[in-house]
C-alpha positions, -999 to 999 in steps of 0.1 A, spaced: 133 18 40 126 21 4 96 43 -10 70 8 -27 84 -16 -4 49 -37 8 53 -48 42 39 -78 64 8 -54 84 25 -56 123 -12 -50 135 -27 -85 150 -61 -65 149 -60 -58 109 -39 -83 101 -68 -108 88 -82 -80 66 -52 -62 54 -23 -81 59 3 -58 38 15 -24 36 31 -5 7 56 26 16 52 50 -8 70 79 13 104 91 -9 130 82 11 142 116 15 122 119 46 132 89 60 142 104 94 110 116 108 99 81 124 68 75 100 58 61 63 31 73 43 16 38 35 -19 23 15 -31 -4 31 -36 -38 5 -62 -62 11 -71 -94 -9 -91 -85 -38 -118 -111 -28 -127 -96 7 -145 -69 -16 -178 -75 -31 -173 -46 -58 -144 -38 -70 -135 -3 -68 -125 16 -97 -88 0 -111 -74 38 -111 -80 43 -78 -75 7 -62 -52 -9 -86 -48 -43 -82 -13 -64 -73 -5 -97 -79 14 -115 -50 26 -152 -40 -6 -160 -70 -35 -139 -51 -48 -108 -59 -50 -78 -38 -60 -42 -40 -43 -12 -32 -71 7 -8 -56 37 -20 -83 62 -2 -70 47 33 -38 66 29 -26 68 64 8 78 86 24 46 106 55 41 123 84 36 107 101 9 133 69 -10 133 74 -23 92 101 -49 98 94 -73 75 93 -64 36 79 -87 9 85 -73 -23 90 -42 -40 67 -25 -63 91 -3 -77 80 -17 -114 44 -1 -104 53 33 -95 35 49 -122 3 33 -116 4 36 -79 13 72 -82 -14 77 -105 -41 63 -79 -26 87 -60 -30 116 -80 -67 105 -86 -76 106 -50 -58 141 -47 -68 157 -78 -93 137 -88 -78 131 -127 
């Protein structure tokens, strides 16, 4: 697994509303059995649009979806088995909405 790998969501019950994952856990802690992961959900399943820092938004297969960056959570590792894409190319912004919800700058 690759730290900003997005992922299909496993979940049948989130599915609809988030249907990706992105892995944002470096890989050198790859062998404890779960990924630090921010849900994505499409950017028009949100009336207002949270702040861009925070919730950046991603581009994928032409819609647009937001990183729900305050709904970092744990998840199994063996249950994201089917990667999409790689937002390796976004790590400073993603990092940054990280920051922001840590430090709050």
């Amino acid at each position: 697994m690759e730290q900003f790998t997005v992922y299909e969501n496993p979940s049948k019950q989130t599915r609809n509303s988030i249907p990706y994952l992105l892995d944002v856990q470096n890989d050198l802690f790859s062998d404890i059995g779960t990924r630090l992961v921010i849900p994505m959900t499409q950017a028009s399943n949100i009336s207002t649009l949270p702040d861009q820092k925070m919730c950046p938004q991603i581009k994928i297969v032409g819609n647009n979806y937001l990183l729900l960056t305050h709904q970092l959570a744990s998840y199994p590792a063996s249950r994201l088995k089917k990667p999409v894409l790689s937002l390796d190319h976004l790590r400073y912004d993603i990092l940054k909405s990280i920051d922001l919800l840590i430090n709050g700058f």
